[in-house]
C-alpha positions as CSV (number, residue, x, y, z in Angstrom):
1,X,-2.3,-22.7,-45.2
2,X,-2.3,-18.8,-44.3
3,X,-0.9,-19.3,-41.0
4,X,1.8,-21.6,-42.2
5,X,2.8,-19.0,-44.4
6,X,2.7,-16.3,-42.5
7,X,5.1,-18.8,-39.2
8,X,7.7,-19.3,-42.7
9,X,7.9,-15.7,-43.9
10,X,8.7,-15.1,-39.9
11,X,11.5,-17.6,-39.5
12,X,12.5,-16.9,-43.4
13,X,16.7,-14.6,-43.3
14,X,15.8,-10.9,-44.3
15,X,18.8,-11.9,-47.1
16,X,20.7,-14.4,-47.9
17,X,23.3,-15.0,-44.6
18,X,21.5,-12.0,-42.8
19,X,22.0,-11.6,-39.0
20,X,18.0,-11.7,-38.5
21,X,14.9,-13.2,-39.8
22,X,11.9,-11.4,-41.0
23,X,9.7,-11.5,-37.5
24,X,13.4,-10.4,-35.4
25,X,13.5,-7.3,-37.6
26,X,9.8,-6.4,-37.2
27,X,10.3,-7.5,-33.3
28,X,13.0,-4.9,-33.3
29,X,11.6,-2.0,-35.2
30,X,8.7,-2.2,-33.0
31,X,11.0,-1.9,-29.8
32,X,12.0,1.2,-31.6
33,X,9.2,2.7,-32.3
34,X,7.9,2.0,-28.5
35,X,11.1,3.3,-27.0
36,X,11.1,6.4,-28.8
37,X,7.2,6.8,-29.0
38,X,7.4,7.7,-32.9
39,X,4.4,9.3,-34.2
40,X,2.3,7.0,-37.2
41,X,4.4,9.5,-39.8
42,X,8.0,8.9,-38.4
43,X,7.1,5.1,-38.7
44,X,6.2,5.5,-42.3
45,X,9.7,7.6,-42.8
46,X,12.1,5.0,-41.0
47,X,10.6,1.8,-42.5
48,X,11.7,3.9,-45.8
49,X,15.0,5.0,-44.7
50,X,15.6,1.2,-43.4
51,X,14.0,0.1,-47.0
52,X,17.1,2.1,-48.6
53,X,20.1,0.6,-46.2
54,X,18.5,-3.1,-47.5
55,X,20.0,-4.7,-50.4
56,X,18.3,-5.3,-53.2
57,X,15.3,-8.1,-52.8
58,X,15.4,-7.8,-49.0
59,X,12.6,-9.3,-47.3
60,X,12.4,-5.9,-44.5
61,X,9.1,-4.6,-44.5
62,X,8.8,-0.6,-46.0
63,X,5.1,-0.9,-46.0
64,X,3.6,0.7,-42.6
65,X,0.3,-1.3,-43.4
66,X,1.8,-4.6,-43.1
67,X,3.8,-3.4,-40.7
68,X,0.7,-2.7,-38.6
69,X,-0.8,-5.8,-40.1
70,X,2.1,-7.9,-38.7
71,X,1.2,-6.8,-35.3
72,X,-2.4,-7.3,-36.0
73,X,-2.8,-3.7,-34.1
74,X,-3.4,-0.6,-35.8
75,X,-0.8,2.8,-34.2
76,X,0.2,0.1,-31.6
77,X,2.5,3.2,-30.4
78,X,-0.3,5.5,-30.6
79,X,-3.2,3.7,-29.1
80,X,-1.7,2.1,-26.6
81,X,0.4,3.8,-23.6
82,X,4.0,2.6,-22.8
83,X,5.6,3.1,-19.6
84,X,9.1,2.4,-19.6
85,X,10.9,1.5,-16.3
86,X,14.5,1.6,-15.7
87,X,17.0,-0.4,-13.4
88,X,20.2,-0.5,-11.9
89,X,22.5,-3.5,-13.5
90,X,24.3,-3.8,-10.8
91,X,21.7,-4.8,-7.7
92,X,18.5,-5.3,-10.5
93,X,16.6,-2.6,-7.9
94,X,14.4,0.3,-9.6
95,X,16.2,3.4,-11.1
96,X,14.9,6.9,-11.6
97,X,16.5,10.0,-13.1
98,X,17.9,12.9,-10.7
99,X,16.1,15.8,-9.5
100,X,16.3,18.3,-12.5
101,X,14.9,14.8,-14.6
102,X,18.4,13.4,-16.0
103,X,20.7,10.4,-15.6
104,X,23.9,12.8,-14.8
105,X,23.8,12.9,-11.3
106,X,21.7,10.0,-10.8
107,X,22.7,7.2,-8.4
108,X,21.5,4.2,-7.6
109,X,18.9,4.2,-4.0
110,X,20.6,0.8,-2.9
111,X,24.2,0.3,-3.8
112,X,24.7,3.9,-4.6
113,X,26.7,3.1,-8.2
114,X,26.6,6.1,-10.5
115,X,23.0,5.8,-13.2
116,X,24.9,8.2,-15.8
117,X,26.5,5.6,-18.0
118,X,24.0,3.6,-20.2
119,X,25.4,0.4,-19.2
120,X,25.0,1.2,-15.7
121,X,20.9,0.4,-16.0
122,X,19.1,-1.4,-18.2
123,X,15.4,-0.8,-18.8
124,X,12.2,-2.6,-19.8
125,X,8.8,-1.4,-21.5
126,X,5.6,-2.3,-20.1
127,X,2.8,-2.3,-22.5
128,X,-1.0,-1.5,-21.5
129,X,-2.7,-5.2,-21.3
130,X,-5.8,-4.0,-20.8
131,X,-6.2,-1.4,-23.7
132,X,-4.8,-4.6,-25.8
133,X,-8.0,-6.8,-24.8
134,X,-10.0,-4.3,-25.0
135,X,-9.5,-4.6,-28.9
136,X,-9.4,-8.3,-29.0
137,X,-12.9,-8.5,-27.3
138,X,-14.1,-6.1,-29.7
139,X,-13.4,-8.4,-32.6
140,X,-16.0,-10.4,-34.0
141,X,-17.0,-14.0,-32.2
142,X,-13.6,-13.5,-30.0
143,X,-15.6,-14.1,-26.8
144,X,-18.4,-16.4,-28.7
145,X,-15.1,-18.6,-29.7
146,X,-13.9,-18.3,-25.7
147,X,-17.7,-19.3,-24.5
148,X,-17.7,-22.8,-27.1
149,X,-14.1,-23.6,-25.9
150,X,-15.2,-23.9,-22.8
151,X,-18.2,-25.3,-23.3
152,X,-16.6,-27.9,-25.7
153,X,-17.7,-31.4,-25.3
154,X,-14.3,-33.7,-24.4
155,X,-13.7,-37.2,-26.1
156,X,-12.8,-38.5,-22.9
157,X,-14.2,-37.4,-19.6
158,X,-10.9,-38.2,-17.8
159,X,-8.4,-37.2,-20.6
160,X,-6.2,-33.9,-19.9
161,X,-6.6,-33.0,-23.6
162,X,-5.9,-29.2,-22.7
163,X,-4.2,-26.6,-19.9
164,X,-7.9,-26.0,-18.8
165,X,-7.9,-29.6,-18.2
166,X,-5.3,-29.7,-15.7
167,X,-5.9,-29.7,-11.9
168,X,-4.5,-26.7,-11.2
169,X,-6.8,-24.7,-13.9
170,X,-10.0,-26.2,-12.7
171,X,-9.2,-26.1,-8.6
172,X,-9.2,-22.4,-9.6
173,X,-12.4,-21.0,-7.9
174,X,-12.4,-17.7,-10.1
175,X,-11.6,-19.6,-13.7
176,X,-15.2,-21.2,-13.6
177,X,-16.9,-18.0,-14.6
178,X,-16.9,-17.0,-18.1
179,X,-16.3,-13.3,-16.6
180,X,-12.4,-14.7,-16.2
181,X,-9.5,-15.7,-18.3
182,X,-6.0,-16.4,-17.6
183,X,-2.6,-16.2,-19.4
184,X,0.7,-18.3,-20.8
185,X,3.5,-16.5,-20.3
186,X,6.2,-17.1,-22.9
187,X,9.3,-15.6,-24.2
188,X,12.1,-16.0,-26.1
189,X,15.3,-13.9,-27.1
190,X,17.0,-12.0,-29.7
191,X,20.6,-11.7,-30.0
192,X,21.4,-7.4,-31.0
193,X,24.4,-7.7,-31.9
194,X,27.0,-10.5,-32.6
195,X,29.7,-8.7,-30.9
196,X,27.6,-8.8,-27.6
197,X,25.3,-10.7,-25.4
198,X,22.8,-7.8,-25.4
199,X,19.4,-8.6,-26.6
200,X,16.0,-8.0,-26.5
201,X,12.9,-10.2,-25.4
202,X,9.9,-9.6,-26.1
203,X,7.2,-11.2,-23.4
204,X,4.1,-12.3,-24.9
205,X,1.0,-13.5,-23.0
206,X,-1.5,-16.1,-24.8
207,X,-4.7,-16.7,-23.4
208,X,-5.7,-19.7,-22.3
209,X,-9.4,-20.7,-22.5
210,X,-9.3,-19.7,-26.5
211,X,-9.2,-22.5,-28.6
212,X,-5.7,-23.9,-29.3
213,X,-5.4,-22.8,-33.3
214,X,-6.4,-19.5,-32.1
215,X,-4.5,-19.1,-29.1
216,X,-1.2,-19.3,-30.9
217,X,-1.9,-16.4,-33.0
218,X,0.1,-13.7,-33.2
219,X,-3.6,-11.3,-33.5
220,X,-4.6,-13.0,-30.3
221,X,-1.7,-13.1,-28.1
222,X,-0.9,-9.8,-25.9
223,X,2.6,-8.3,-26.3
224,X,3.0,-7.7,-22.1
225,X,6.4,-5.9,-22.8
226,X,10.1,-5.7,-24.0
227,X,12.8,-6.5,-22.6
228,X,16.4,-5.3,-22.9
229,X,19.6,-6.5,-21.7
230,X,22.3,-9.1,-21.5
231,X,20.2,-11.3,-19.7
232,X,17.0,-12.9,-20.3
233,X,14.0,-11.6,-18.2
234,X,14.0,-11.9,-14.3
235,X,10.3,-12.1,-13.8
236,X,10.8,-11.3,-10.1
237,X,11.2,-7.7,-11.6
238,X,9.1,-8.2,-14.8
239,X,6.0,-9.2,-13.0
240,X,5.1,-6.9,-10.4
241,X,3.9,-3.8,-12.4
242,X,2.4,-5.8,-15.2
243,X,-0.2,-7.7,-12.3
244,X,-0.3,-4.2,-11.1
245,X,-2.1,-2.7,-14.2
246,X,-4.4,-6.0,-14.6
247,X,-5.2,-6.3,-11.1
């Protein structure tokens, strides 16, 4: 079972008593490589310099194709644009730099706490949801699979035997064209550092009228952003540019 395999090698300890597990240290990378918008070539260059730091028979990924492959989206950095926005830890409201373009003299617009420090705001990065379906729909039978799903004759009329079952889904005027979809929202943490409560989270979005086995793919779920910081995501800040760009 490939995709049994695949869920194992993602839960399997980069070494023996290692802090992280083979998907956390691609997970992280990635963040990396978003954050500091690395170029294809610097990608191929840190896997290797990470490679070297790893003890011997480390599971970490050196290879930039299965890196890519793991993501199931080729130059993720490169094709598809990253907006980062930043945010002031102490009131949660929206940061920006100073007028010459630098945290130094930055303050926050609300509760007026100096934005110079690093620990002083915390950040997330949006990722572009539309260029992301874009390539999904592209894929072979991706929307052919979406169309029979839907189309998909039930074992029992009155069963709920999937979310597009469910009252709410169906009492959804918009969701009975095929022209539509809608999303899952899930996330879940990783713990940085031991020392520390910071993390990272990334926020994927799975979509909900492909069928189930498909659905929980990594190739067919939409990375919507990450998030960093000692606290798990507050979607009252999360949410509001990402139904921006999809709107």
């Amino acid at each position: 079972n490939q995709s049994g395999d695949s869920h194992t090698l993602e839960t399997t300890e980069l070494y023996p008593g290692a802090q992280l597990t083979y998907g956390e240290s691609m997970v992280l990378v990635m963040a990396f490589v978003l954050s500091h918008h690395l170029t294809s070539s610097a990608v191929v260059d840190l896997l290797t310099l990470i490679g070297l730091h790893t003890q011997y028979q480390s599971l970490f990924c050196t290879s930039k194709y299965l890196f890519d492959k793991f993501f199931s989206l080729r130059n993720f950095s490169e094709t598809f644009s990253v907006k980062k926005h930043f945010f002031c830890s102490a009131c949660l409201t929206k940061a920006s730099v100073d007028d010459q373009g630098f945290w130094d003299n930055a303050v926050c617009s609300r509760c007026k706490v100096s934005l110079r420090s690093g620990q002083s705001r915390f950040y997330f990065l949006e990722m572009s949801i539309e260029a992301q379906l874009q390539a999904m729909f592209q894929r072979k039978d991706f929307y052919q699979a979406m169309i029979r799903h839907r189309q998909r004759g039930k074992k029992q009329q009155s069963a709920i035997e999937d979310i597009t079952d469910g009252s709410i889904y169906t009492n959804i005027p918009d969701l009975h064209s095929h022209q539509n979809i809608s999303f899952t929202m899930n996330t879940d943490g990783i713990k940085v550092f031991r020392s520390s409560n910071y993390g990272l989270w990334p926020v994927y979005l799975s979509i909900n009228e492909l069928p189930f086995r498909m659905r929980t793919r990594r190739e067919n779920m939409v990375i919507a952003g990450l998030w960093f910081g000692e606290w798990k995501p507050k979607m009252r800040i999360f949410l509001p540019p990402l139904a921006k760009s999809i709107a």
